[in-house]
Structures are given as structure tokens and as C-alpha cells.
N, CA, C and O atoms as a GROMACS GRO file, in nm:
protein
  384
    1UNK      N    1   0.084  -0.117   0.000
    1UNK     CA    2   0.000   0.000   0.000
    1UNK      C    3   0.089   0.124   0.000
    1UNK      O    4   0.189   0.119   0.072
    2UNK      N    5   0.066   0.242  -0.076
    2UNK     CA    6   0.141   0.322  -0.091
    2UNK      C    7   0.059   0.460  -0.023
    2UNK      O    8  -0.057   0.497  -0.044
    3UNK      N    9   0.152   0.515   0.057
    3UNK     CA   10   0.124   0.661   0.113
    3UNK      C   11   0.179   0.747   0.085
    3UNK      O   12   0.276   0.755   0.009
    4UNK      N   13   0.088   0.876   0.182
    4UNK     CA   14   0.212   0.986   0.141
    4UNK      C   15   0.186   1.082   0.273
    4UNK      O   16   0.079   1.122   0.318
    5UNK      N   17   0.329   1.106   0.324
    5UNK     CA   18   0.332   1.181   0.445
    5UNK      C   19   0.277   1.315   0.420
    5UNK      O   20   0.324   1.370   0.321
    6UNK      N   21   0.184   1.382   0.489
    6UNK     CA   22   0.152   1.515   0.521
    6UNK      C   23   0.239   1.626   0.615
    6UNK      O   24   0.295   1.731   0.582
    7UNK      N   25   0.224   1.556   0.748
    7UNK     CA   26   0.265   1.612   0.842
    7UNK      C   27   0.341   1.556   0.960
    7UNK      O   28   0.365   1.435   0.964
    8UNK      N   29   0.371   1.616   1.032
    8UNK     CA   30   0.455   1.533   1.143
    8UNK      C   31   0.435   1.672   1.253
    8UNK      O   32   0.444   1.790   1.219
    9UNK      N   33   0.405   1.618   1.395
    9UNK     CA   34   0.419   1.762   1.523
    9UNK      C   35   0.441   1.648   1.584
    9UNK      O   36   0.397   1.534   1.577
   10UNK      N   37   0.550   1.730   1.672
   10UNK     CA   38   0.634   1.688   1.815
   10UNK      C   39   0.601   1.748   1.925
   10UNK      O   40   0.586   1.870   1.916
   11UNK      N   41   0.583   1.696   2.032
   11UNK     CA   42   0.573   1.789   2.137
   11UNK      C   43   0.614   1.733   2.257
   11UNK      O   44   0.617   1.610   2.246
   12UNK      N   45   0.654   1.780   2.392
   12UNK     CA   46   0.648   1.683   2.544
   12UNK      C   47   0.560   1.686   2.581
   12UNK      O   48   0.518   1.791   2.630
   13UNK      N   49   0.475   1.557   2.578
   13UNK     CA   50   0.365   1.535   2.656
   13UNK      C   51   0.346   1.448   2.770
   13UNK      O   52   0.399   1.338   2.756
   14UNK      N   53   0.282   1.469   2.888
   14UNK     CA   54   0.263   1.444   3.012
   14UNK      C   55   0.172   1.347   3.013
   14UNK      O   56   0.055   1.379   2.989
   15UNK      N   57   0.205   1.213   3.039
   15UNK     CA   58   0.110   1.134   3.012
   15UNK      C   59   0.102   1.064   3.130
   15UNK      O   60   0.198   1.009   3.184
   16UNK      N   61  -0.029   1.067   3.177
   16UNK     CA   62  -0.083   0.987   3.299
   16UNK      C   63  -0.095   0.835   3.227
   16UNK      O   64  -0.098   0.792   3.112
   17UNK      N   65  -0.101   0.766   3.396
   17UNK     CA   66  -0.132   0.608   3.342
   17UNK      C   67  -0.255   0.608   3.276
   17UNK      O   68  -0.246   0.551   3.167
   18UNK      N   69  -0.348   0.645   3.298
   18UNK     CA   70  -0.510   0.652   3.248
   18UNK      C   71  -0.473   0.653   3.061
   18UNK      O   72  -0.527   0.586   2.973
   19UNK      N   73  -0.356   0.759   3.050
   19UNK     CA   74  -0.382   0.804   2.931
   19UNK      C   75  -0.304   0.711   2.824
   19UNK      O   76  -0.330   0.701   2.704
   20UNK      N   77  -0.178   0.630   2.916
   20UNK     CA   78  -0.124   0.488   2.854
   20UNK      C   79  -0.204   0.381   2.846
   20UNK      O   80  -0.157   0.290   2.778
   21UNK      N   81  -0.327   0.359   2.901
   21UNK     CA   82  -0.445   0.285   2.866
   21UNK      C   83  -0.479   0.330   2.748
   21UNK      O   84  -0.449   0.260   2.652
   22UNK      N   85  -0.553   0.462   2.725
   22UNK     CA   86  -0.605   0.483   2.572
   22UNK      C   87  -0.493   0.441   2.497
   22UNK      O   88  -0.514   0.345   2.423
   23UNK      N   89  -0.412   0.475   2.497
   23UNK     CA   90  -0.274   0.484   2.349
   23UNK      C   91  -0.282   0.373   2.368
   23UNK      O   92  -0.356   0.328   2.281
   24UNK      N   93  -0.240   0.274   2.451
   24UNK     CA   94  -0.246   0.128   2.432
   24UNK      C   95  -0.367   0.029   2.333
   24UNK      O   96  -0.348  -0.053   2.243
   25UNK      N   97  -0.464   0.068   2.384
   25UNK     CA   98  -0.622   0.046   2.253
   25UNK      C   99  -0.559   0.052   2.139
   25UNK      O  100  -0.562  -0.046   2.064
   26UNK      N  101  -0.468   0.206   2.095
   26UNK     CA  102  -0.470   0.233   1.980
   26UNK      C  103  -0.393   0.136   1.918
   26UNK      O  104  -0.421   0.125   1.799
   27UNK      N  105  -0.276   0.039   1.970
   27UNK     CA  106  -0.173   0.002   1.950
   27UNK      C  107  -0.217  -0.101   1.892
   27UNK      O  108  -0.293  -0.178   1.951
   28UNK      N  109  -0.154  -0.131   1.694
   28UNK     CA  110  -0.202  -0.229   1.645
   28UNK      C  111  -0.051  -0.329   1.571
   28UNK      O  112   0.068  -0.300   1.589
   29UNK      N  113  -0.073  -0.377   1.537
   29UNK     CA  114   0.022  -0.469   1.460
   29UNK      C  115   0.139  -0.478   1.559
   29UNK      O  116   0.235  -0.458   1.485
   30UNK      N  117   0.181  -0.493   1.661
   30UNK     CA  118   0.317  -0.471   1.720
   30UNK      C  119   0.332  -0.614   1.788
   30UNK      O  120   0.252  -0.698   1.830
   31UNK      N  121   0.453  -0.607   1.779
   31UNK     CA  122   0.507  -0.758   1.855
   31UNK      C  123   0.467  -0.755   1.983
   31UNK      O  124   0.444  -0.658   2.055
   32UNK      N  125   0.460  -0.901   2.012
   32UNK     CA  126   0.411  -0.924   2.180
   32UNK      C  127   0.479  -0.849   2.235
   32UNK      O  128   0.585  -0.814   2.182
   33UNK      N  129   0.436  -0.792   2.377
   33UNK     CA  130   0.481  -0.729   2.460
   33UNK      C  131   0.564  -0.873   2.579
   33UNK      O  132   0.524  -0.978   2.631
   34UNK      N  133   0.698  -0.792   2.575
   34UNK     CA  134   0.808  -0.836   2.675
   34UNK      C  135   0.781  -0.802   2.814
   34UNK      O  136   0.777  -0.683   2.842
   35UNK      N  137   0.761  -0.891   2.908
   35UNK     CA  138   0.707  -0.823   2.995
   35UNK      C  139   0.795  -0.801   3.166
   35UNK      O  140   0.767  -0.764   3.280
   36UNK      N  141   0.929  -0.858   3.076
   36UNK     CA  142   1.055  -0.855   3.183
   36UNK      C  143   1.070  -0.692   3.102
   36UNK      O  144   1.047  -0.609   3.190
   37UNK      N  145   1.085  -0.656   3.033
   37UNK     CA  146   1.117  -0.501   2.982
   37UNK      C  147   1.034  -0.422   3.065
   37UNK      O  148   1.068  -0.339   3.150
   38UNK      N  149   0.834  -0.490   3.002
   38UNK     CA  150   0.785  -0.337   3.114
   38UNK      C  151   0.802  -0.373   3.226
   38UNK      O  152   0.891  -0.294   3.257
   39UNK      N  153   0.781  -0.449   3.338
   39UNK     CA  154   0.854  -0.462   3.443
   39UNK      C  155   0.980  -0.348   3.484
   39UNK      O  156   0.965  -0.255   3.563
   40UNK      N  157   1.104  -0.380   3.411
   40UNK     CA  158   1.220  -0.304   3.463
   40UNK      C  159   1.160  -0.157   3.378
   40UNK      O  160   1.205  -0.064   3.445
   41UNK      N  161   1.115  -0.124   3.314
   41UNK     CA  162   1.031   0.028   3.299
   41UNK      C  163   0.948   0.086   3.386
   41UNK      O  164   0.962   0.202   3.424
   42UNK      N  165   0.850   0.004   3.425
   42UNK     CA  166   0.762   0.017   3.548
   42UNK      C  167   0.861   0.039   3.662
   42UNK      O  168   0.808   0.117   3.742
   43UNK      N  169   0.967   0.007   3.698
   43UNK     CA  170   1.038   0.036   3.825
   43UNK      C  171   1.130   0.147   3.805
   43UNK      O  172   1.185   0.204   3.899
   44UNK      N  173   1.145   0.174   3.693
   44UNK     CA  174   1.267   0.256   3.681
   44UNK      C  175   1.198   0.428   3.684
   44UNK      O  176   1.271   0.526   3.696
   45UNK      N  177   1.031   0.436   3.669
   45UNK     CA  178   0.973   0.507   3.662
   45UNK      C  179   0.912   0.542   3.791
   45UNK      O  180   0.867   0.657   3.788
   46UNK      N  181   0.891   0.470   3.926
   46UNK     CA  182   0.840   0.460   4.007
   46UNK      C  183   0.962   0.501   4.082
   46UNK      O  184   0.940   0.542   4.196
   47UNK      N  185   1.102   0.499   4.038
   47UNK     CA  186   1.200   0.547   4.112
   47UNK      C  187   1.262   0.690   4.070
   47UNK      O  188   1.349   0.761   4.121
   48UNK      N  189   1.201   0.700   3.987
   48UNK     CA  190   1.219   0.841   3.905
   48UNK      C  191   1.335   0.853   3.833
   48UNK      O  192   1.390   0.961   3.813
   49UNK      N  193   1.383   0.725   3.786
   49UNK     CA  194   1.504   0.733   3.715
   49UNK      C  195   1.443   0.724   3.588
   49UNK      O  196   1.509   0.676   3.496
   50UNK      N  197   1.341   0.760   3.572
   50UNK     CA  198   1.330   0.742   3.359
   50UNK      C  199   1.364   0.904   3.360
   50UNK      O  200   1.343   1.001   3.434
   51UNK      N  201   1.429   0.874   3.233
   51UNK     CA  202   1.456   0.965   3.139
   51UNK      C  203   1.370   1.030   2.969
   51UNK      O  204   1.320   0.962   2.879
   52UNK      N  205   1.379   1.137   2.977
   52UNK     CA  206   1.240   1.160   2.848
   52UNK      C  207   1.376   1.121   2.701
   52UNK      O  208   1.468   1.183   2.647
   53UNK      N  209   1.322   1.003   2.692
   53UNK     CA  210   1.414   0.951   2.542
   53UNK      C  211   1.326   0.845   2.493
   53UNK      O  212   1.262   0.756   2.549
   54UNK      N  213   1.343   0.882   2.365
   54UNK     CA  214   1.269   0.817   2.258
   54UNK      C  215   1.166   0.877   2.198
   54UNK      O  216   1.173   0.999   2.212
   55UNK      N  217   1.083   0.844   2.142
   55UNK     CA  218   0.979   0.861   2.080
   55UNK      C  219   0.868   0.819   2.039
   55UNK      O  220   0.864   0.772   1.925
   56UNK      N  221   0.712   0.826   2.139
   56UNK     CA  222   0.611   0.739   2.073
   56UNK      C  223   0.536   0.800   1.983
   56UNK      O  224   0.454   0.891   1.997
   57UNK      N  225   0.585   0.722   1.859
   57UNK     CA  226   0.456   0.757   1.768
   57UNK      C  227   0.314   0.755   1.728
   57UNK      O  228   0.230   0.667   1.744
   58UNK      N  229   0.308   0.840   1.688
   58UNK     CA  230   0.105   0.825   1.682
   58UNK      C  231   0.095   0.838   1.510
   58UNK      O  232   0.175   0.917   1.459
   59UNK      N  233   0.020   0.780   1.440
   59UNK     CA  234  -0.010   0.761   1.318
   59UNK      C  235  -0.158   0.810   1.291
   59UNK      O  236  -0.241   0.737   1.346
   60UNK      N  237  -0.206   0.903   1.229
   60UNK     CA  238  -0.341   0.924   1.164
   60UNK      C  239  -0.357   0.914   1.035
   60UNK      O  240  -0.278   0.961   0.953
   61UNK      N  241  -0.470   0.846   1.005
   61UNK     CA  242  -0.512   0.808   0.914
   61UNK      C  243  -0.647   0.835   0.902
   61UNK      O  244  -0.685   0.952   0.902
   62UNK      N  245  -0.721   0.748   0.893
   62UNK     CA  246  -0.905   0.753   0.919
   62UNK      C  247  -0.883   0.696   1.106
   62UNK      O  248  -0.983   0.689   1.178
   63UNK      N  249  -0.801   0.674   1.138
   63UNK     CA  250  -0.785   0.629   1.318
   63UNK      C  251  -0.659   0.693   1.335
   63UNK      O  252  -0.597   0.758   1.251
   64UNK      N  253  -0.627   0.666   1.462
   64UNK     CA  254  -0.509   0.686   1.523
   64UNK      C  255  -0.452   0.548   1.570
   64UNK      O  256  -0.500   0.463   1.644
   65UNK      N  257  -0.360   0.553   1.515
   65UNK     CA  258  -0.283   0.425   1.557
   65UNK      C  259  -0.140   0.448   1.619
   65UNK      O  260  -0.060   0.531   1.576
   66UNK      N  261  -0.116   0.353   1.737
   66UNK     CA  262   0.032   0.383   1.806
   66UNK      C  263   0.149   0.271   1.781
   66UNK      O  264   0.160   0.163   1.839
   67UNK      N  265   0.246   0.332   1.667
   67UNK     CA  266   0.341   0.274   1.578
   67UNK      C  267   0.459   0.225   1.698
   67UNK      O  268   0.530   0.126   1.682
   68UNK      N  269   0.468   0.324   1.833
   68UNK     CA  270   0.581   0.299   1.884
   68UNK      C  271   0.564   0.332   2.013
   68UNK      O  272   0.505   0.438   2.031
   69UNK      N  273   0.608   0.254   2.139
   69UNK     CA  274   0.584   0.321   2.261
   69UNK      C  275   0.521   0.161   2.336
   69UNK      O  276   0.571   0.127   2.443
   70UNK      N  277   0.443   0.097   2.290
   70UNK     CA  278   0.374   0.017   2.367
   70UNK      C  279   0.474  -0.043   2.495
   70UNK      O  280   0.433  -0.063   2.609
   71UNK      N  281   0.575  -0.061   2.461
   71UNK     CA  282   0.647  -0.088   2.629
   71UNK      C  283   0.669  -0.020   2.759
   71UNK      O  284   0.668  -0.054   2.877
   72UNK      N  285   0.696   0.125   2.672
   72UNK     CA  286   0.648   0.240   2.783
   72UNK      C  287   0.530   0.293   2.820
   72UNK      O  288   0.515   0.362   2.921
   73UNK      N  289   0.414   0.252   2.715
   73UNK     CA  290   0.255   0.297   2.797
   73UNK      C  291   0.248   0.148   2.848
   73UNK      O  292   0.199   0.156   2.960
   74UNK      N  293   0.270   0.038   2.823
   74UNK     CA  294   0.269  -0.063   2.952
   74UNK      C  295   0.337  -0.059   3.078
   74UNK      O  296   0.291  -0.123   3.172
   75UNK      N  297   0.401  -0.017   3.086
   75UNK     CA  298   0.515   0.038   3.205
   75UNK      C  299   0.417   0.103   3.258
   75UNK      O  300   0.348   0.044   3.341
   76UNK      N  301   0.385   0.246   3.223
   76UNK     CA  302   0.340   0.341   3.251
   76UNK      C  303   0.196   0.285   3.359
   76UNK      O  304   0.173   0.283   3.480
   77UNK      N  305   0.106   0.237   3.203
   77UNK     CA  306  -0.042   0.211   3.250
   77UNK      C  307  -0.037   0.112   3.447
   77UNK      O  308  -0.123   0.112   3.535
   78UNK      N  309   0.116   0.036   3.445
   78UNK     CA  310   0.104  -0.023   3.520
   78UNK      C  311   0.134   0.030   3.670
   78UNK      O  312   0.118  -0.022   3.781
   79UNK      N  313   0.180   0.145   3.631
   79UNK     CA  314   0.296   0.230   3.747
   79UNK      C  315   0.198   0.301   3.868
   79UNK      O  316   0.078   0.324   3.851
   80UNK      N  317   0.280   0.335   4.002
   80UNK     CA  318   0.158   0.430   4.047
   80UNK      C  319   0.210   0.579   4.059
   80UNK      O  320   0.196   0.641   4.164
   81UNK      N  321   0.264   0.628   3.961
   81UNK     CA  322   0.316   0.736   3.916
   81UNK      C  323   0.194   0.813   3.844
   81UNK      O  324   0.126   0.782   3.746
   82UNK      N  325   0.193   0.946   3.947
   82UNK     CA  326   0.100   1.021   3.882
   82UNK      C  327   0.131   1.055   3.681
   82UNK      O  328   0.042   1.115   3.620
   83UNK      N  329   0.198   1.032   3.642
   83UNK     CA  330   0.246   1.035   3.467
   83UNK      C  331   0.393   1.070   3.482
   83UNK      O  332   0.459   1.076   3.586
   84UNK      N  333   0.436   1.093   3.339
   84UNK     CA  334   0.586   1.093   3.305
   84UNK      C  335   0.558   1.194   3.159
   84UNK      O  336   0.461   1.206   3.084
   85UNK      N  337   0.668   1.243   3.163
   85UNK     CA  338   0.671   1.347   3.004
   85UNK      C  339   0.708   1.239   2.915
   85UNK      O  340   0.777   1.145   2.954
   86UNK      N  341   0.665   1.247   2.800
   86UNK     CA  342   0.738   1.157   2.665
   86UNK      C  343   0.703   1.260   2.568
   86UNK      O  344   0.618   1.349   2.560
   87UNK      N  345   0.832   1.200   2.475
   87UNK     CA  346   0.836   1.301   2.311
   87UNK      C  347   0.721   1.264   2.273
   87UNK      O  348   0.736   1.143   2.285
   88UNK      N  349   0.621   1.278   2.238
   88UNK     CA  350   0.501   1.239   2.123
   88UNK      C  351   0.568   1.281   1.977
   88UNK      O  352   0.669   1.351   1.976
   89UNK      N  353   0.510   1.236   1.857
   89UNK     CA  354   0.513   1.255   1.721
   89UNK      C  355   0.450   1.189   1.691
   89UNK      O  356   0.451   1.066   1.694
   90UNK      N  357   0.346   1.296   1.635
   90UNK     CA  358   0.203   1.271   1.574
   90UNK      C  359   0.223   1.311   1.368
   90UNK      O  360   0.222   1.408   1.292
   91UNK      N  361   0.232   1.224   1.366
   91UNK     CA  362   0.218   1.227   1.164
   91UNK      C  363   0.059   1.238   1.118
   91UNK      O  364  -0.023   1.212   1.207
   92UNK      N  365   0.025   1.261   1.031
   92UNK     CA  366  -0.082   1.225   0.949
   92UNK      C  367  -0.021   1.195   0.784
   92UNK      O  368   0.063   1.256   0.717
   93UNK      N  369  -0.128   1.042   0.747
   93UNK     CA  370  -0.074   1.030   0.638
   93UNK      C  371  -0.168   0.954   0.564
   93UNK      O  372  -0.229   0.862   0.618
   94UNK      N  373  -0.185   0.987   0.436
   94UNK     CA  374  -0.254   0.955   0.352
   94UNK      C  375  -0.244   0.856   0.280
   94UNK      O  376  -0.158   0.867   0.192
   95UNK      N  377  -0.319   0.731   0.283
   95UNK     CA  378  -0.310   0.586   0.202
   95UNK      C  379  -0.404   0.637   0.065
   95UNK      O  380  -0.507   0.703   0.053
   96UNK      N  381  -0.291   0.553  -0.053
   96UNK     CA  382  -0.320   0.563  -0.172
   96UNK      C  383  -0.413   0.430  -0.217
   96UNK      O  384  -0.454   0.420  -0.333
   0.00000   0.00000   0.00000
């Protein structure tokens, strides 16, 4: 299937666990989740040692779909950390 990129916005966004539940819904085609990874994410966040690195992507189309991140909104969704900042990058893109 052939696309074509429109757009792309970045921003730091503050994402509560509540809100790593939604993005998680969105999350399609991605390999099983490792769950010795979110584990040591979930702790490393609860100790306040995460760091804002990386990038979860968000994909629009006719939906929103989440290309990248699912280990850290599992971490997250699982944590009792009021939220954490992450890079967001939100594209929109058009299927031909």
C-alpha cells in the first residue's frame, strides 16, 4: 500500500497512566509485549530514574494508531506514578 506523508508535530507530553491505557487500545500490529522489559520500565519510573528519550509515535489516518511506545505505555499504565513526560510525534498520512 502506498502513502504519502503530510505532516509530522512533536511535542512533550505528560502522560498519565489513564492516558497509557487509551494509546495502548490504539496500539495495532506490534510484537508481543516483553514483559521482563515493562517490568524493569515500570520500576525505573516509580523510582524516578526514567529519562524523556525516545519517541512514541502516533499515526493518523481515518484512526489513530500507536506505531511505537507500547512498552512504555505498559510500564506506565502499570505504574503508580502520577504520569511521566514523553516526546510524542504525531504524523498524518494519507493511504493511496
Amino acid at each position: 500500500m502506498m502513502y504519502k506523508h503530510i505532516d509530522t508535530i512533536s511535542k512533550i507530553e505528560f502522560i498519565t497512566p489513564q492516558k497509557a491505557k487509551e494509546y495502548l487500545l490504539i496500539n495495532e500490529n506490534s510484537r508481543p509485549i516483553d514483559i521482563y522489559k515493562v517490568q524493569r520500565f515500570k520500576r525505573m519510573m516509580e523510582r524516578g530514574e526514567w529519562k524523556l528519550e525516545g519517541v512514541i509515535f502516533l499515526n493518523f489516518t481515518n484512526k489513530l494508531i500507536m506505531t511505537n511506545g507500547q512498552h512504555r505505555m505498559k510500564a506506565l499504565s502499570m505504574s503508580n506514578v502520577e504520569g511521566i513526560n514523553f516526546n510524542v510525534s504525531k504524523s498524518i498520512i494519507s493511504y493511496k
